[in-house]
C-alpha positions as CSV (number, residue, x, y, z in Angstrom):
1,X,-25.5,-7.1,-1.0
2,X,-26.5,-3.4,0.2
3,X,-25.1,-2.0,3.7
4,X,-27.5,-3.0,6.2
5,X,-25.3,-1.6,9.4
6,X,-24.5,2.1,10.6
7,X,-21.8,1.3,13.3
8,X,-19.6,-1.0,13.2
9,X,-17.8,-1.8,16.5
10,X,-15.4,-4.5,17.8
11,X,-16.0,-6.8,21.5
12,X,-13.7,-8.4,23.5
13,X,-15.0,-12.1,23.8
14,X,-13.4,-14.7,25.3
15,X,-11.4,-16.2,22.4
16,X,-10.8,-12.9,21.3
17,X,-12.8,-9.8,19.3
18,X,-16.4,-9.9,17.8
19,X,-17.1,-7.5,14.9
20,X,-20.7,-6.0,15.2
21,X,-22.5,-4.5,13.0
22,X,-25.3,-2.7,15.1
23,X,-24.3,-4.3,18.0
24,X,-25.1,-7.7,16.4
25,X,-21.7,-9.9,15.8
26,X,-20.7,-11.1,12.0
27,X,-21.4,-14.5,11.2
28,X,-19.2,-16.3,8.5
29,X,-21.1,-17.9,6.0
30,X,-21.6,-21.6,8.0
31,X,-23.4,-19.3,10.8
32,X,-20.0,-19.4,13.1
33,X,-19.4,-16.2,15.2
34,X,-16.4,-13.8,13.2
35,X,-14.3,-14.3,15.9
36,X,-10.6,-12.2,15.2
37,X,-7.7,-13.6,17.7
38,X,-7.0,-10.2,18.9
39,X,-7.1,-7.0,19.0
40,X,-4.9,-6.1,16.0
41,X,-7.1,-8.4,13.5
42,X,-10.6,-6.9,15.0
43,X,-9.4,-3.1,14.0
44,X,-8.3,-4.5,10.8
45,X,-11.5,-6.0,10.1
46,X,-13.7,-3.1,11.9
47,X,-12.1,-1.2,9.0
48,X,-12.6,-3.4,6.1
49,X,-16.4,-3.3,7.0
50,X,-16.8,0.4,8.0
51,X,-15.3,0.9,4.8
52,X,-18.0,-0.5,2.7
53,X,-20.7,2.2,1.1
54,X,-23.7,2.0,-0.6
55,X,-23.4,-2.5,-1.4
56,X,-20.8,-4.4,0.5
57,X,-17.9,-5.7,-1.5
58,X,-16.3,-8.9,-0.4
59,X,-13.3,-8.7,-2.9
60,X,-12.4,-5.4,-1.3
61,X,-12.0,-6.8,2.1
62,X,-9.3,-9.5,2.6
63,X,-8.8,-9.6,6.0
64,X,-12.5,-10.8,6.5
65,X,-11.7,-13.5,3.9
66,X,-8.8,-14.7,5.3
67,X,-11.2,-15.5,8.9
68,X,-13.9,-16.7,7.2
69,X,-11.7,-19.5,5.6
70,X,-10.0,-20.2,8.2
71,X,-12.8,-20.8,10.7
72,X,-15.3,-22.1,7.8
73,X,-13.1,-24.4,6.1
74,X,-9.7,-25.3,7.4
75,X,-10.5,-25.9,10.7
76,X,-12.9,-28.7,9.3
77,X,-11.1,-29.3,5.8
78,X,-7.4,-29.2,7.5
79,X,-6.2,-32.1,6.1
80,X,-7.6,-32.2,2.8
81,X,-6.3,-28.7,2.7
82,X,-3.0,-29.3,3.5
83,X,-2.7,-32.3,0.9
84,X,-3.6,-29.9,-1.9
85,X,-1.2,-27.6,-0.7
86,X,1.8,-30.2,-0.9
87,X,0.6,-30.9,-4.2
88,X,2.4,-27.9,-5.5
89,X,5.6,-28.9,-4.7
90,X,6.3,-30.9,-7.8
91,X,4.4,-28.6,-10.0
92,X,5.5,-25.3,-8.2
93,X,6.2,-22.3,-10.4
94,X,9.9,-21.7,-9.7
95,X,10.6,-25.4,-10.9
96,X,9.9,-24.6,-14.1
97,X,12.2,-21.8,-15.4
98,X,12.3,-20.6,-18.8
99,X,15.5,-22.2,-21.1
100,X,15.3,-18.9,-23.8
101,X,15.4,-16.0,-24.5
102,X,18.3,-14.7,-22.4
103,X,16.4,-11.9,-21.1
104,X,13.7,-13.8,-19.4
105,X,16.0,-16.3,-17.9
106,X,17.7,-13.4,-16.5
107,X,14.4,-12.2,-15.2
108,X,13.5,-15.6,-13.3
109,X,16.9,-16.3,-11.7
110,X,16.9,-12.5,-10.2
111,X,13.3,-13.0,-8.9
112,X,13.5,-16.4,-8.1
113,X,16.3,-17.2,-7.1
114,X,16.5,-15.6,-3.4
115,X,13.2,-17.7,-2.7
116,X,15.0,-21.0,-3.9
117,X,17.9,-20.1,-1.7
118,X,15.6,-19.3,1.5
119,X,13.5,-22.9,0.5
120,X,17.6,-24.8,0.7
121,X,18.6,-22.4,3.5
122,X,15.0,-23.4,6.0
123,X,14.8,-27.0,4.6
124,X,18.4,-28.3,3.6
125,X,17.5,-29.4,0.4
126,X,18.1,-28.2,-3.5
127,X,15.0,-28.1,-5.2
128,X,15.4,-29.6,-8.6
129,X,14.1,-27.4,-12.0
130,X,14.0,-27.8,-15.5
131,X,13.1,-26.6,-18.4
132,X,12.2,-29.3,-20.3
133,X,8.5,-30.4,-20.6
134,X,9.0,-33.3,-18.0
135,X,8.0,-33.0,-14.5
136,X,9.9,-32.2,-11.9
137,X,9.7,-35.2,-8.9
138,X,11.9,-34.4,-5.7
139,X,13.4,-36.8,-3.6
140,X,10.6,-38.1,-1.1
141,X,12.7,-36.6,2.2
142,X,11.9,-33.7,0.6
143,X,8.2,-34.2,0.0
144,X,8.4,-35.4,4.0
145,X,10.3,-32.1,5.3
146,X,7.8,-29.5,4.0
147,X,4.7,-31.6,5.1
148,X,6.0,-32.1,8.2
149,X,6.5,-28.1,8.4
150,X,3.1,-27.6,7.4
151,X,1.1,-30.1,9.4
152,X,2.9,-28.2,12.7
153,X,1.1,-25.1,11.6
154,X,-1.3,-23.6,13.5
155,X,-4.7,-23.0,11.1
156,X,-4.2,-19.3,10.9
157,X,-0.5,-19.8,9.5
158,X,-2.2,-22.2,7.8
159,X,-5.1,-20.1,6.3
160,X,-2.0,-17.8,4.3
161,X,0.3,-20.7,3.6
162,X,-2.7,-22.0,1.4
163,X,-3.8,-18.6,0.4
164,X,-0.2,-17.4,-1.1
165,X,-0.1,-21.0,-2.3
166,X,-3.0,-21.5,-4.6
167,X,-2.6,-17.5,-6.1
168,X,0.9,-17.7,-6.5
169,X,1.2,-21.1,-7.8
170,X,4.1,-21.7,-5.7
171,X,4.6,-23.2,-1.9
172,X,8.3,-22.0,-1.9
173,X,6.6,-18.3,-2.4
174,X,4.0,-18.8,0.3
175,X,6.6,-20.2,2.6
176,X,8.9,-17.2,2.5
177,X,5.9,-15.2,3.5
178,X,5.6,-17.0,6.7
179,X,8.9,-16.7,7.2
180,X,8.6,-13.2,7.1
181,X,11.8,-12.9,4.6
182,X,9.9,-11.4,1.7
183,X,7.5,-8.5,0.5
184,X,4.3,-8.4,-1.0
185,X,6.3,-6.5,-4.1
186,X,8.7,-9.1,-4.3
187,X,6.1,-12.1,-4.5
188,X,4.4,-10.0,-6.9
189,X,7.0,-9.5,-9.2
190,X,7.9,-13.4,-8.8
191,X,5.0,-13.9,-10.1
192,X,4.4,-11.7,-13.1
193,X,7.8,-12.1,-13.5
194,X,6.8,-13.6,-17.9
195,X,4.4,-10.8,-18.2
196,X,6.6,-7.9,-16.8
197,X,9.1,-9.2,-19.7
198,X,6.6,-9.3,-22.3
199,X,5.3,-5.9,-21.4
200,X,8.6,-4.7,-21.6
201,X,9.5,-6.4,-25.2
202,X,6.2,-4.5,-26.5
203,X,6.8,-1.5,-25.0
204,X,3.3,-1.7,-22.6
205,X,4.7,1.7,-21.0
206,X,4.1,3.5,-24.3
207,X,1.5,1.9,-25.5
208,X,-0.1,0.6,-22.1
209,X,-0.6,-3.3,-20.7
210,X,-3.7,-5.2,-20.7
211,X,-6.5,-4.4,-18.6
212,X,-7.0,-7.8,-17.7
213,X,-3.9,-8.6,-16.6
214,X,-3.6,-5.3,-14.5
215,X,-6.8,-6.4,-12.9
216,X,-5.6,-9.5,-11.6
217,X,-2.3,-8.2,-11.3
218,X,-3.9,-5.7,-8.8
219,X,-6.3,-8.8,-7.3
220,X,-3.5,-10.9,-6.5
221,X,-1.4,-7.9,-4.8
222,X,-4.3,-7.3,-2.6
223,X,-3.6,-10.9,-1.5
224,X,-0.6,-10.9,-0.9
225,X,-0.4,-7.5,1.4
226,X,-3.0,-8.4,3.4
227,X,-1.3,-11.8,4.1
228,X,2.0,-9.8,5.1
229,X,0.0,-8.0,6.8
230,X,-2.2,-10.7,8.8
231,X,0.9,-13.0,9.6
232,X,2.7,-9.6,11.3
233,X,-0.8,-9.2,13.6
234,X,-0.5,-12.8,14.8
């Protein structure tokens, strides 16, 4: 789509900011108002579409994704949502370390470990892993704890629980970024965590990594700052 706007301004509602383009507030794509919960999100946003040139790039504005979802789907999806979401937990990525070789095990328990830990430390309970083709099934008090931790949410902590969830592959990952007690580097590196060992093992520095891995690579980074981000504004 090709910019349509000159000025883009924000206005205090009152359930918080509108974004206007030309005076004339952002709709989301079911025709609701863009409405940002305060003042913090509405700059935020106010950026992300001043920033747009000559066509208007929805990948390159996050935090305008992020609302959109939120107001489009989980406040009428919430529960359909949030059953997906608790699907991960038996097939989440840090169940699933590698047995061999020594230096990718290495690799996983240094990046995964501290998110394992912070899951046992919030929730009182051991996750269980393997690396053997068979799924991993916890104990069903387990199952209970996180959905009863995710149910409570509010549908804005809720919007980037699912959001680290589904580009992560892991809930414990998303988690710990609600809880504030990770980085946007750190989840990154959790999960690339195969790919950063390959790249090392064929020498990708000298010889350079593959663009389409550095492409979503730089995607999924996006993600996961403006989700840092978001959940510090709220």
């Amino acid at each position: 789509m090709k910019r349509f706007y000159k000025l883009v301004s924000i206005e205090k509602v009152q359930d918080g900011y509108y974004i206007l383009l030309d005076d004339r507030p952002v709709k989301t794509k079911a025709k609701a108002f863009l409405c940002a919960p305060n003042k913090n999100i509405a700059l935020r946003l106010m950026q992300e579409w001043d920033a747009q040139t000559e066509d208007i790039i929805p990948d390159s504005m996050p935090f305008t994704q992020i609302l959109n979802t939120q107001i489009d789907r989980v406040s009428a999806e919430r529960d359909v949502m949030c059953a997906a979401v608790l699907k991960y937990l038996n097939t989440d990525l840090l169940c699933y370390p590698a047995a061999q070789p020594e230096g990718l095990v290495t690799l996983q328990h240094e990046s995964w470990q501290p998110f394992l830990d912070g899951f046992e430390s919030e929730f009182g309970y051991v996750l269980r892993t393997t690396t053997s083709l068979e799924a991993v099934k916890h104990p069903v008090e387990v199952h209970e704890a996180v959905a009863r931790y995710v149910y409570a949410l509010d549908d804005a902590h809720f919007t980037i629980l699912q959001l680290v969830t589904s580009v992560s592959g892991s809930l414990i990952i998303a988690l710990a970024v609600l809880h504030g007690s990770t980085s946007a580097d750190d989840v990154l590196k959790a999960c690339f965590v195969e790919e950063t060992f390959k790249d090392a093992l064929y020498n990708a520095e000298k010889y350079g990594s593959d663009p389409m891995l550095e492409k979503a690579k730089k995607a999924a980074l996006q993600d996961f700052k403006a989700a840092e981000d978001y959940i510090s504004f709220l």
